[in-house]
Backbone bond lengths (Angstrom), bond angles and torsions (degrees), N, CA, C in turn:
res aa  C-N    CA-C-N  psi(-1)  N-CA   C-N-CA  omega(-1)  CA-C   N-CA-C  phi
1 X - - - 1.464 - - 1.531 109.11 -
2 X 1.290 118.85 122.26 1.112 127.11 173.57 2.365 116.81 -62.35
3 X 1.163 102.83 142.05 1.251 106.95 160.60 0.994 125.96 -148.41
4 X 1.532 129.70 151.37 1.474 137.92 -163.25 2.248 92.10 -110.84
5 X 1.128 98.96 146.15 1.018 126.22 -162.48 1.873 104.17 -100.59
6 X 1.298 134.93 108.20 1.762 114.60 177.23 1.386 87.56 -139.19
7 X 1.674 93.33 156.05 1.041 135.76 166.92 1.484 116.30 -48.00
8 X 1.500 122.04 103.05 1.498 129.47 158.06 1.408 103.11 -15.61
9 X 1.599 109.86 118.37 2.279 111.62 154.56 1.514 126.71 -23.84
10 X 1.741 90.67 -26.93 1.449 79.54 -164.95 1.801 110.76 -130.84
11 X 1.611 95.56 33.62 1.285 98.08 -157.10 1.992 88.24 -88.87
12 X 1.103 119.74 -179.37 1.671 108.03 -173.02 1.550 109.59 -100.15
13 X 1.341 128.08 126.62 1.220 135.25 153.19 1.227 115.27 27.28
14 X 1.535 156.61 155.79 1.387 139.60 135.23 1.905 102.59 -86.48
15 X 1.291 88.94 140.43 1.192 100.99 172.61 1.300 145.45 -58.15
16 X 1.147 118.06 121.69 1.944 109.54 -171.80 1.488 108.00 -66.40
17 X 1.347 102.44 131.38 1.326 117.70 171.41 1.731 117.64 -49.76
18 X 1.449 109.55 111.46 2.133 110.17 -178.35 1.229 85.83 -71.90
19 X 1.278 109.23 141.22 1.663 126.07 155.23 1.815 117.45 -77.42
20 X 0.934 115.90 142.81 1.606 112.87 -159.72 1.434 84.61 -96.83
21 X 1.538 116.14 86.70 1.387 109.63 170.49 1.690 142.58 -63.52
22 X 1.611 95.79 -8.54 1.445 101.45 172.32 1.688 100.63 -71.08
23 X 1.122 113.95 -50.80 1.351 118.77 -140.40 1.692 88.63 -53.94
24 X 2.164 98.07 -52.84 1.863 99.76 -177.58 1.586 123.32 -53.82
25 X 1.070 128.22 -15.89 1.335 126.93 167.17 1.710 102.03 -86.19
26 X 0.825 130.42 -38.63 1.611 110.81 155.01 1.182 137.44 -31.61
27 X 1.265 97.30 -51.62 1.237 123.49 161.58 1.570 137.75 -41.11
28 X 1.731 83.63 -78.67 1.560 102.45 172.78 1.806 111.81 -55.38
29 X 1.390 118.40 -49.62 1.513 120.26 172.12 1.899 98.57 -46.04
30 X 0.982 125.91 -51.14 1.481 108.74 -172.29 1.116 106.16 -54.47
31 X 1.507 126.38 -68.28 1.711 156.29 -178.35 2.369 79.08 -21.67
32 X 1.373 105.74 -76.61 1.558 107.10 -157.10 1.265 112.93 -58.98
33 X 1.373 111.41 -23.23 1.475 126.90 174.08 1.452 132.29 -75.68
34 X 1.495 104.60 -20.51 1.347 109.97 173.31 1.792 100.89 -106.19
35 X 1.865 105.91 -176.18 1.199 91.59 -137.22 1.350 162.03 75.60
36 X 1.129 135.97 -143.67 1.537 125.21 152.32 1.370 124.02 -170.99
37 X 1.615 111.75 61.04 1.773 138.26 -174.76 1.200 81.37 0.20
38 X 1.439 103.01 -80.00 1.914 110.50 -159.62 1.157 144.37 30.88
39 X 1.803 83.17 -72.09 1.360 136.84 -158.09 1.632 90.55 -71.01
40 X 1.395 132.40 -43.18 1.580 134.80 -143.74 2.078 92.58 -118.69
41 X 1.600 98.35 -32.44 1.371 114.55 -177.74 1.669 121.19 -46.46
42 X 2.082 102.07 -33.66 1.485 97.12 -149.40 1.782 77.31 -95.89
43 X 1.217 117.27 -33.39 1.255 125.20 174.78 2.033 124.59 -17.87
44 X 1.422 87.83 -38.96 1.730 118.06 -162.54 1.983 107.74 -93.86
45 X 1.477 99.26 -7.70 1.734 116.60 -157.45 2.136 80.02 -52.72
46 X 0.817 124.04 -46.87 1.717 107.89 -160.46 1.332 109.24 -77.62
47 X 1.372 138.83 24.64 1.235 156.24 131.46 1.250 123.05 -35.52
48 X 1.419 96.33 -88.24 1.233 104.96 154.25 1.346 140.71 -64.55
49 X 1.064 138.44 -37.50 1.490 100.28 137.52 1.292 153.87 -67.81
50 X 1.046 99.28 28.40 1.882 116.66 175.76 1.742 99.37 -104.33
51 X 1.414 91.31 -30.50 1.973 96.54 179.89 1.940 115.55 -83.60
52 X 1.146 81.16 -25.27 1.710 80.03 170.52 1.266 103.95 -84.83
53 X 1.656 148.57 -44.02 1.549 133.21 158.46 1.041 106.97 -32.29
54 X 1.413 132.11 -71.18 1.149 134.88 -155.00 1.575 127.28 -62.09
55 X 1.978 102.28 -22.35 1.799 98.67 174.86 1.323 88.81 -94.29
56 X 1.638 139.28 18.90 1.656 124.17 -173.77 1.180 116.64 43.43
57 X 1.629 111.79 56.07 1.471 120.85 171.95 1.166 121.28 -64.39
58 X 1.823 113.63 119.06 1.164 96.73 -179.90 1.803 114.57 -113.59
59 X 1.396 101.53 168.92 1.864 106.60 -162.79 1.911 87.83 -69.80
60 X 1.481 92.50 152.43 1.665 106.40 -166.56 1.376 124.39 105.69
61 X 1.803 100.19 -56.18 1.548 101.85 173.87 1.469 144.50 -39.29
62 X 0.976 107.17 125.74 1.952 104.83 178.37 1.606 94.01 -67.83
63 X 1.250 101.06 134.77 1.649 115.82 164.59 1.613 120.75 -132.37
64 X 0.868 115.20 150.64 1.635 122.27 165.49 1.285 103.42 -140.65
65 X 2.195 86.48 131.36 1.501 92.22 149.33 1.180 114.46 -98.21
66 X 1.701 107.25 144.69 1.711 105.33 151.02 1.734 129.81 -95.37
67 X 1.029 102.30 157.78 1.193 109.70 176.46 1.655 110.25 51.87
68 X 1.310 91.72 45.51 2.100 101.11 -159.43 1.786 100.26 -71.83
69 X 1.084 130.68 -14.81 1.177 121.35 174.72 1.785 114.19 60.68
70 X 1.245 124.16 -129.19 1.345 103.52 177.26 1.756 113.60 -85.77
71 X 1.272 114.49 15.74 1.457 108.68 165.53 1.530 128.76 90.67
72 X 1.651 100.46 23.89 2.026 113.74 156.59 1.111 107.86 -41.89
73 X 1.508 139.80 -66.25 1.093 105.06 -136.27 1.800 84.64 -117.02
74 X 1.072 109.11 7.14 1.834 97.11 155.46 1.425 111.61 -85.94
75 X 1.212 119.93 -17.75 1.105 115.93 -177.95 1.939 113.04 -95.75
76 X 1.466 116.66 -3.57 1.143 130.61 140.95 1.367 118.42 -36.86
77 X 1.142 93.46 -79.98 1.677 125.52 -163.26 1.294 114.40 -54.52
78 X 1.505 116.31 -33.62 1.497 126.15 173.05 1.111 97.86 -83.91
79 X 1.173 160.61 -16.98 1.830 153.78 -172.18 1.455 98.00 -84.99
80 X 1.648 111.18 -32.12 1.918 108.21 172.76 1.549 108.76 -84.62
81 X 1.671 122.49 15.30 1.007 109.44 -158.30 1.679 146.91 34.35
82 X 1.279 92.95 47.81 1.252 111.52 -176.00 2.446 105.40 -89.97
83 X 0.992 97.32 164.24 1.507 85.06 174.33 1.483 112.40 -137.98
84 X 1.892 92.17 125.70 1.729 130.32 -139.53 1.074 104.26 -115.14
85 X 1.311 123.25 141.66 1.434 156.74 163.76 1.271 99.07 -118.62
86 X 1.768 97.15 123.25 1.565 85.47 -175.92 1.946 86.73 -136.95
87 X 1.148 132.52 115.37 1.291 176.14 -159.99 1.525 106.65 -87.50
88 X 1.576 110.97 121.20 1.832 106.53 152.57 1.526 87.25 -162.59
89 X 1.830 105.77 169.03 1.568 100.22 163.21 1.374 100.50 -115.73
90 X 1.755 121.52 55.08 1.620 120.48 143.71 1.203 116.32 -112.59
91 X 1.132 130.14 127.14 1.386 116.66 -163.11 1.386 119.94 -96.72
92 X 1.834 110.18 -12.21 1.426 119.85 153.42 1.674 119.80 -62.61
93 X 1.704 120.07 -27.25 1.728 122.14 171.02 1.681 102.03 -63.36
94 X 0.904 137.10 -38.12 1.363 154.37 -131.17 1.665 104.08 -105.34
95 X 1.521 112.50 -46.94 1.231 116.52 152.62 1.475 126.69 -72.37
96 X 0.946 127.91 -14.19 1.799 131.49 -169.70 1.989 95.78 -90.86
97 X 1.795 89.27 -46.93 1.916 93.99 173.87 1.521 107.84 -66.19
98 X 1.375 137.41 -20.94 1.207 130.91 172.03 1.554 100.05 -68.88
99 X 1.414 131.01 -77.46 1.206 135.41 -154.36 1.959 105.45 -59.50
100 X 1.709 94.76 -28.36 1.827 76.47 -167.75 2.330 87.04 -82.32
101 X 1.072 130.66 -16.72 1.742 128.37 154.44 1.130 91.73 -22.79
102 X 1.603 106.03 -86.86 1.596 121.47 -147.80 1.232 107.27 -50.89
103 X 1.414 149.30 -39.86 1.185 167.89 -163.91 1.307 100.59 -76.35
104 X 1.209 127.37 -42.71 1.576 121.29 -171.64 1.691 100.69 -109.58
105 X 1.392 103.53 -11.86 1.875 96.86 155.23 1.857 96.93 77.95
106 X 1.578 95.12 44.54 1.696 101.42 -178.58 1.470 98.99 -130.41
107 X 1.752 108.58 122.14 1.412 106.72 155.74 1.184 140.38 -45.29
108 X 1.109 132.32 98.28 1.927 116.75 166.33 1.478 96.02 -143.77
109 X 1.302 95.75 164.25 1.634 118.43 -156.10 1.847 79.99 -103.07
110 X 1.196 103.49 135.17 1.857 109.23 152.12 1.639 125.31 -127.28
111 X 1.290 103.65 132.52 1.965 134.34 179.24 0.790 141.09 -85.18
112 X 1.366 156.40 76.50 1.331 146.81 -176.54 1.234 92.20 -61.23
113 X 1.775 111.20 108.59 1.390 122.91 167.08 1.559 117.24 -129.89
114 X 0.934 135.90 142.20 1.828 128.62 159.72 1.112 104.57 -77.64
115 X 1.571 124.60 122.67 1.068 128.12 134.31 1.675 136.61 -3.33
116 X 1.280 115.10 -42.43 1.158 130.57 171.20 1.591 135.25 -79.50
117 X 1.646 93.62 -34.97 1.173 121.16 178.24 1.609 113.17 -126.16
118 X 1.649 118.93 86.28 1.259 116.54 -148.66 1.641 95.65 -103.28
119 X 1.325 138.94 121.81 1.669 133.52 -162.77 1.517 78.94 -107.87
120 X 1.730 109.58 81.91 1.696 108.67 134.95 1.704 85.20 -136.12
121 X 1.659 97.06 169.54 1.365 117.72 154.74 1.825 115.35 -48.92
122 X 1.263 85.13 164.62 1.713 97.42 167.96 1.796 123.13 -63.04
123 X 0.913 139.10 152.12 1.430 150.68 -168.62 1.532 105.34 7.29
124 X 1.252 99.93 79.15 2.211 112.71 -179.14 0.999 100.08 -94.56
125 X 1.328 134.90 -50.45 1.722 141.92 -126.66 1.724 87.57 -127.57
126 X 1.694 106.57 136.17 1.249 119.29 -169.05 1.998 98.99 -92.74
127 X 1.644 97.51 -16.80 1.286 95.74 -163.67 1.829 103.83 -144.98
128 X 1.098 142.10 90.15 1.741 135.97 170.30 0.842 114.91 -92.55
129 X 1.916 132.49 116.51 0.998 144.32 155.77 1.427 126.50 -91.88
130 X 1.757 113.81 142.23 1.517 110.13 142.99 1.331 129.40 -120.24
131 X 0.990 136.04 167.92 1.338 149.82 168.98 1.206 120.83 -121.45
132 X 1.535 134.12 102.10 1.429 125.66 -143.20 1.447 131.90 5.66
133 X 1.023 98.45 67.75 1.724 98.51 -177.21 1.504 115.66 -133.72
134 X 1.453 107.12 -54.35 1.785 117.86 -174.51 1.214 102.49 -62.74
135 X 1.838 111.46 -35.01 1.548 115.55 -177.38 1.428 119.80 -34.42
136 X 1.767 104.24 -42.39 1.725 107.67 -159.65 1.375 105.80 -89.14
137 X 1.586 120.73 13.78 1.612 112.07 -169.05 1.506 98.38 -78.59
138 X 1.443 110.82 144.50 1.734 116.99 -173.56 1.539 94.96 -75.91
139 X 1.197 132.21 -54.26 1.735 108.19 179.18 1.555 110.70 -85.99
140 X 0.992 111.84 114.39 1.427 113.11 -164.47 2.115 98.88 -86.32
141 X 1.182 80.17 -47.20 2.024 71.30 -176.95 1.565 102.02 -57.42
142 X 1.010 129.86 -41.87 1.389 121.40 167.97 1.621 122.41 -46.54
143 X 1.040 130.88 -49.92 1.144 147.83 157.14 1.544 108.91 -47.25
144 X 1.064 140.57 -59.56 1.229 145.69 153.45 1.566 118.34 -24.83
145 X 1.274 109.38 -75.71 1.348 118.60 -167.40 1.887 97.60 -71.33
146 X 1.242 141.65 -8.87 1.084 135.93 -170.30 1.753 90.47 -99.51
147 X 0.887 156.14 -47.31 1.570 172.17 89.67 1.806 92.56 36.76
148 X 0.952 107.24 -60.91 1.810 115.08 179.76 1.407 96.72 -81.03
149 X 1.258 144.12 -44.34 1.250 137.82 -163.38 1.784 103.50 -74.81
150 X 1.049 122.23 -39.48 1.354 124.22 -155.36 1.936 114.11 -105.26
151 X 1.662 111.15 15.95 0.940 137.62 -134.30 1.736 102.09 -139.46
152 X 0.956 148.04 79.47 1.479 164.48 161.14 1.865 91.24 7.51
153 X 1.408 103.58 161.71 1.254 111.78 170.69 1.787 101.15 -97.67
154 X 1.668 96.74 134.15 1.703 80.38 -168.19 1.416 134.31 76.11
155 X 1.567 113.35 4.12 1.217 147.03 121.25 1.806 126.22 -21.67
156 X 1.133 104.18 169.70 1.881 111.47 -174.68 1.797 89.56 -121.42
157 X 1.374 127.85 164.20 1.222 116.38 136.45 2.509 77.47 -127.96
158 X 1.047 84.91 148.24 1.757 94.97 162.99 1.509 115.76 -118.28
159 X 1.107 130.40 130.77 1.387 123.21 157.88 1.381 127.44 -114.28
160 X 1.124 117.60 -171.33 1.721 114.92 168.90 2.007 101.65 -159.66
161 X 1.545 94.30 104.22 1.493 102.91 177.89 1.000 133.15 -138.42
162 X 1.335 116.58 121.75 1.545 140.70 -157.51 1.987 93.39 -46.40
163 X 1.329 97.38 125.26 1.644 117.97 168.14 1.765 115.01 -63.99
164 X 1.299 108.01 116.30 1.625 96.19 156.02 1.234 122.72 -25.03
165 X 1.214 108.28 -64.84 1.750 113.51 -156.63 1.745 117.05 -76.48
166 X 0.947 86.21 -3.29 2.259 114.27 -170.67 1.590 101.91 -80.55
167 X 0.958 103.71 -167.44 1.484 110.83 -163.52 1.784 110.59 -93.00
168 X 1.260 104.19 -49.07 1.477 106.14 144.71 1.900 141.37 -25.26
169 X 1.217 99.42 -61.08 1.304 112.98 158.78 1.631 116.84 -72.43
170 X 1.358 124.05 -28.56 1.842 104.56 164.11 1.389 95.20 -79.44
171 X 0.933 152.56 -25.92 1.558 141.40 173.13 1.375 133.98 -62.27
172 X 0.969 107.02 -20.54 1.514 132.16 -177.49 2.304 105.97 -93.23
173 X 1.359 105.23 -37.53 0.979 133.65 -139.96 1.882 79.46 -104.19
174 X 1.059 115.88 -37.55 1.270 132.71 -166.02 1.747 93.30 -91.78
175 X 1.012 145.50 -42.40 1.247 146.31 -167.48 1.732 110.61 -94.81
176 X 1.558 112.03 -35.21 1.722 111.83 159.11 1.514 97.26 -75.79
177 X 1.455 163.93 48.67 0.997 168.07 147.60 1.521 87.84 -82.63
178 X 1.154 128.31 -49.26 1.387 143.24 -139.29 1.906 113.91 -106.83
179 X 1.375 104.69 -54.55 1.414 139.44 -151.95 1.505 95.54 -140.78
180 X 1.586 130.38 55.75 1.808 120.23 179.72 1.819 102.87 -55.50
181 X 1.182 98.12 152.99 1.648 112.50 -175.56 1.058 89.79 -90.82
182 X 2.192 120.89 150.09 1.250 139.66 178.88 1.918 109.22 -30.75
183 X 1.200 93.70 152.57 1.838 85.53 -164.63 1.833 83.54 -90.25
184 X 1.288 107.70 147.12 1.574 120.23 -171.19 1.275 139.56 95.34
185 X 1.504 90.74 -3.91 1.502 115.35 -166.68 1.439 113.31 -91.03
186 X 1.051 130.03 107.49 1.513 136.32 -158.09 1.649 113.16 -90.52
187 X 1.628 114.37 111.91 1.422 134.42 -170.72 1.486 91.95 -24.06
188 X 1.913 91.43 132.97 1.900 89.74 155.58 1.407 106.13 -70.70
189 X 1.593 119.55 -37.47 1.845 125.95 -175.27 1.501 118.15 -11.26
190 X 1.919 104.01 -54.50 1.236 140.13 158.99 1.448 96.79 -11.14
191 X 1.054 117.70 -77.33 2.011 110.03 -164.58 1.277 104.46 -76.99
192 X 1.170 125.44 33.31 1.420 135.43 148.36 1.388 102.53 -102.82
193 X 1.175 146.44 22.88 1.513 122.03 -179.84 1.369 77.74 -147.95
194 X 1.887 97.34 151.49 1.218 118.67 -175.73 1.430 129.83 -73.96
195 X 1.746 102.56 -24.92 1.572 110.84 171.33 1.296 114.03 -71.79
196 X 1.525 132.47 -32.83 1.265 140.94 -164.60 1.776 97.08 -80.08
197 X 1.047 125.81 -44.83 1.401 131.03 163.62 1.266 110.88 -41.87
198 X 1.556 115.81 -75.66 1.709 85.02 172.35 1.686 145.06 -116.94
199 X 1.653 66.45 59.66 2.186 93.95 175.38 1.523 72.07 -86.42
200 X 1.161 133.01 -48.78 1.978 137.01 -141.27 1.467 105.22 -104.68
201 X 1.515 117.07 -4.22 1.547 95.92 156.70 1.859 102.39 -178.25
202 X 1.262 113.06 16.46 1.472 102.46 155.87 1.664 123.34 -62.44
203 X 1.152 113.33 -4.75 2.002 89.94 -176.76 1.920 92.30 -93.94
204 X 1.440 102.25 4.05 1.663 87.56 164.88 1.594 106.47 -150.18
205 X 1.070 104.34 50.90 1.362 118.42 -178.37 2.033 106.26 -126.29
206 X 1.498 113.78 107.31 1.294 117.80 -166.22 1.890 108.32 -71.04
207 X 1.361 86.86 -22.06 1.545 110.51 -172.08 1.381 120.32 -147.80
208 X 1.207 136.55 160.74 1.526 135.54 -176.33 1.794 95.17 -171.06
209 X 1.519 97.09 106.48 1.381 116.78 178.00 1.594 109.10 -106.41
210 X 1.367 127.79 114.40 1.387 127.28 -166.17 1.813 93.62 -122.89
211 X 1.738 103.64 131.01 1.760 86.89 176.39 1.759 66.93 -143.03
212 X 1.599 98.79 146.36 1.829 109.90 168.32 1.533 108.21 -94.47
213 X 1.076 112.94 137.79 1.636 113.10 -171.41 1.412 87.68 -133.06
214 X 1.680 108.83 176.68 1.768 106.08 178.45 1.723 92.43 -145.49
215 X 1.548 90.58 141.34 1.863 117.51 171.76 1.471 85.46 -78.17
216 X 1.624 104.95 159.48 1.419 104.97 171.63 1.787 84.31 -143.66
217 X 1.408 110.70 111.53 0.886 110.63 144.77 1.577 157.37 -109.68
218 X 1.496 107.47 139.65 1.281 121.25 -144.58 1.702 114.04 -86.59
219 X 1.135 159.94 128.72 1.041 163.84 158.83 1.247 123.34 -134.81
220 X 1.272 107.53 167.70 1.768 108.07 -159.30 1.453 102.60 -71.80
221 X 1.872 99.72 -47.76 1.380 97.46 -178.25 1.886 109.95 -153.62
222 X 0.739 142.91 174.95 1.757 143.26 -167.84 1.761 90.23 -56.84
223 X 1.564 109.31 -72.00 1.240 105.02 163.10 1.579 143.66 -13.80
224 X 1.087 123.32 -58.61 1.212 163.40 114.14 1.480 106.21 3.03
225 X 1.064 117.19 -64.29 1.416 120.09 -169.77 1.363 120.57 -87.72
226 X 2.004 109.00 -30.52 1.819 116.65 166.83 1.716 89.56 -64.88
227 X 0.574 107.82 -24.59 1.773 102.84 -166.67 1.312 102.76 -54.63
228 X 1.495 113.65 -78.84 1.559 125.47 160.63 1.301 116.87 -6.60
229 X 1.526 102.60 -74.91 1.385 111.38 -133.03 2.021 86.75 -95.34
230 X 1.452 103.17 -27.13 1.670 90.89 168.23 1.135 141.37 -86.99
231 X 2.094 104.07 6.41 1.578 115.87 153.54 1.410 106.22 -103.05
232 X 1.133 129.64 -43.54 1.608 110.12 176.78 1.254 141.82 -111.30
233 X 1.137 102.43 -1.72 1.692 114.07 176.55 1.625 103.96 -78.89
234 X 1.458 120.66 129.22 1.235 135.04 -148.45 2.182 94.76 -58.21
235 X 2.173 92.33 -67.08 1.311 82.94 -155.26 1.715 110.45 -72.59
236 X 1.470 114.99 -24.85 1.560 98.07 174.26 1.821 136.98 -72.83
237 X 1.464 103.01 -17.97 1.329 122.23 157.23 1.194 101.38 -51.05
238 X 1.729 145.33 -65.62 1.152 144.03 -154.59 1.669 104.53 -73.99
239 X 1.604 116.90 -58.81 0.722 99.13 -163.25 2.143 112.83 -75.73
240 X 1.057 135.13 -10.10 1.162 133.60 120.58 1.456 130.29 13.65
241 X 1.205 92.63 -77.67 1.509 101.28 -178.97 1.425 127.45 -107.69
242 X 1.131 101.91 17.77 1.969 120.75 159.53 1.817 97.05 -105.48
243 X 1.279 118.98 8.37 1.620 97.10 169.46 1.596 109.81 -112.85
244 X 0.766 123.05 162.83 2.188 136.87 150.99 1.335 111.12 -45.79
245 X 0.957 114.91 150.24 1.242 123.16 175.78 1.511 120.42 -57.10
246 X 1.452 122.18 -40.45 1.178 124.97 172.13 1.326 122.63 -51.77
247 X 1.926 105.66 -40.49 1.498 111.82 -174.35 1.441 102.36 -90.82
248 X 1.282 131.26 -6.55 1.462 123.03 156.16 1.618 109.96 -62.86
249 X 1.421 123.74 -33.84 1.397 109.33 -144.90 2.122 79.28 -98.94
250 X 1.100 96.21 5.08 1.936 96.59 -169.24 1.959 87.73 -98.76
251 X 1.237 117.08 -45.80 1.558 107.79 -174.31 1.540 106.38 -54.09
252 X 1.373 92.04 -58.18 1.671 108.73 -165.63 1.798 96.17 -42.65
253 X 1.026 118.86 -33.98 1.701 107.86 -152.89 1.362 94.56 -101.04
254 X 1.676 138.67 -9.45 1.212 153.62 130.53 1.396 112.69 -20.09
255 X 1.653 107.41 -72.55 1.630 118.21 -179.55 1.398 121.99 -48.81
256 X 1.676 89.43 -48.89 1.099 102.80 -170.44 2.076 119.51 -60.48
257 X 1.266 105.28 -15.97 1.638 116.43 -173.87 1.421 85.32 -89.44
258 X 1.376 128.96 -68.59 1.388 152.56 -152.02 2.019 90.21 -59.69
259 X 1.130 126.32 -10.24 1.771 119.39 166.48 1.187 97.12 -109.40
260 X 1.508 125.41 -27.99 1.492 109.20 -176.12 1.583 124.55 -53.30
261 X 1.550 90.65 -31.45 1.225 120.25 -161.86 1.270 112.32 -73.35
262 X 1.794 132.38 -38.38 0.690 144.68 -162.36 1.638 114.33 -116.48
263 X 1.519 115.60 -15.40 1.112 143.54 -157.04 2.290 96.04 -74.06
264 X 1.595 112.15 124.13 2.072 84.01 -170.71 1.645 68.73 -110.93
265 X 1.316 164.73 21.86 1.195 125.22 158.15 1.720 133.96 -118.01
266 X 1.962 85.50 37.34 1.600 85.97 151.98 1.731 85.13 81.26
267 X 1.810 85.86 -174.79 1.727 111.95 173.74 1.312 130.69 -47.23
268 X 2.154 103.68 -30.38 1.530 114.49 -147.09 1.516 91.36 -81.66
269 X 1.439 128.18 -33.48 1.536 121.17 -146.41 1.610 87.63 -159.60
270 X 1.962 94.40 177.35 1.625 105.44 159.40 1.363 101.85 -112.78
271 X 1.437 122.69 143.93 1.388 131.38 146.91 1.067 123.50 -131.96
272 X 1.420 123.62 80.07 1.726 128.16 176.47 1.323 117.75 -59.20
273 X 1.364 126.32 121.96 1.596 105.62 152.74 1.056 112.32 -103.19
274 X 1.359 103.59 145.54 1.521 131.36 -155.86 2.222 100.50 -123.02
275 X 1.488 95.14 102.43 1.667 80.17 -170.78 1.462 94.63 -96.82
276 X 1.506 92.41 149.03 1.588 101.99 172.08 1.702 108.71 -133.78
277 X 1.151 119.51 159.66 1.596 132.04 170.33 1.501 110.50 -68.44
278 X 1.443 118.48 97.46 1.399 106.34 165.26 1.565 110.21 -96.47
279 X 1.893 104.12 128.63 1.395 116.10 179.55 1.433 144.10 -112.93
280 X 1.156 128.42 127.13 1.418 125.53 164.03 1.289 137.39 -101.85
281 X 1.548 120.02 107.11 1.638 109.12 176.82 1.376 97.53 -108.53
282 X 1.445 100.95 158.74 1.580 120.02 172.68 1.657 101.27 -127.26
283 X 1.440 85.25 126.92 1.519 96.11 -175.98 1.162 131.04 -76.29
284 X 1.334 135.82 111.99 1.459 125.82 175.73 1.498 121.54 -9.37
């Protein structure tokens, strides 16, 4: 006679697996570092300036970006003449945002900073932005409260973060199909939704303004776009080339449905929209 074996009523929970978050930001810094963002980075530039309207940046202000990557929305922020610190921990994004500065003949200061671990004083910056960037930090309340910490009282922080339910989030969602992310590891998608925002900073958030807007990105063709995004876009480049050939030729034909799907201009072209959360808190 067979028997199944259970757990005593009152025996305790098994424990959720901690994610060794140093190790994933090790990680993830390689993942952003290889490749060449850049390439997908300058692509995203009208973001940020839709995010500097939107915190009513004004010229004078101290700003920081975090996790600015090649430097939209510092490079926003300096066109309002505002004065920028613009922040990542790749130090190849950081140089490309210097040179495309120099090129447009705009001051801003650049940091090798973590997100997590941000080396300014307490309430400096009248205004801190990201643009998909703070989203991907593995401790996110950390990231949060450093964003509030480094941030004036009566201050802006603005963001811009890719939605679960958006095109972004089946993409992501579509690639752990393949490559699942560390078990414990809590969706960046998350700072796309409005409750997760203020689990991460309503008890010091005076205000929390959430409006969904959509990237539309453009490519010649689906093709066209794995191309891109599977030489320079950090996480699909990586995960790419940790698979077999078989499960390359199984993602690719994944993507390839997953733009059809989403794709509104037909045979001639690609045009994805891609919705993301554009945000404003005002800090206590």
């Amino acid at each position: 006679m067979q028997t199944t074996q259970t757990r005593p009523a009152d025996a305790a929970p098994e424990a959720t697996p901690q994610p060794d978050l140093k190790a994933i930001k090790a990680r993830q810094q390689a993942t952003w570092a290889s490749g060449d963002f850049g390439v997908v980075g300058t692509t995203l530039q009208i973001v940020g300036e839709s995010l500097c309207e939107a915190v009513d940046l004004y010229s004078g202000e101290a700003v920081l970006d975090v996790a600015a990557g090649n430097g939209n929305a510092s490079l926003a922020a300096a066109r309002r003449f505002a004065n920028v610190t613009s922040t990542d921990y790749v130090p190849d994004l950081l140089e490309q945002g210097r040179k495309r500065a120099a090129g447009d003949r705009l001051p801003i200061e650049f940091q090798v900073a973590d997100a997590e671990a941000l080396p300014f004083t307490d309430e400096t910056f009248d205004v801190v932005l990201s643009t998909f960037g703070v989203m991907f930090a593995p401790n996110q309340e950390q990231a949060a409260a450093e964003m509030l910490r480094v941030v004036k009282s009566g201050g802006r922080i603005g963001m811009a973060n890719w939605t679960p339910e958006g095109f972004l989030g089946e993409l992501f969602r579509t690639i752990a199909a393949f490559v699942p992310p560390p078990a414990g590891l809590k969706s960046p998608m998350g700072w796309g939704s409005e409750p997760r925002l203020v689990q991460l900073f309503g008890t010091r958030a005076a205000d929390i303004r959430c409006e969904r807007r959509y990237f539309m990105f453009r490519y010649r063709s689906a093709e066209h776009f794995i191309e891109i995004f599977r030489n320079f876009y950090g996480p699909t480049h990586k995960v790419f080339a940790a698979l077999d050939a078989d499960n390359q030729n199984a993602l690719h034909k994944r993507l390839v449905e997953l733009l059809a799907r989403f794709n509104r201009a037909g045979a001639k072209s690609l045009v994805v929209p891609a919705e993301y959360l554009e945000v404003v808190i005002t800090k206590r």
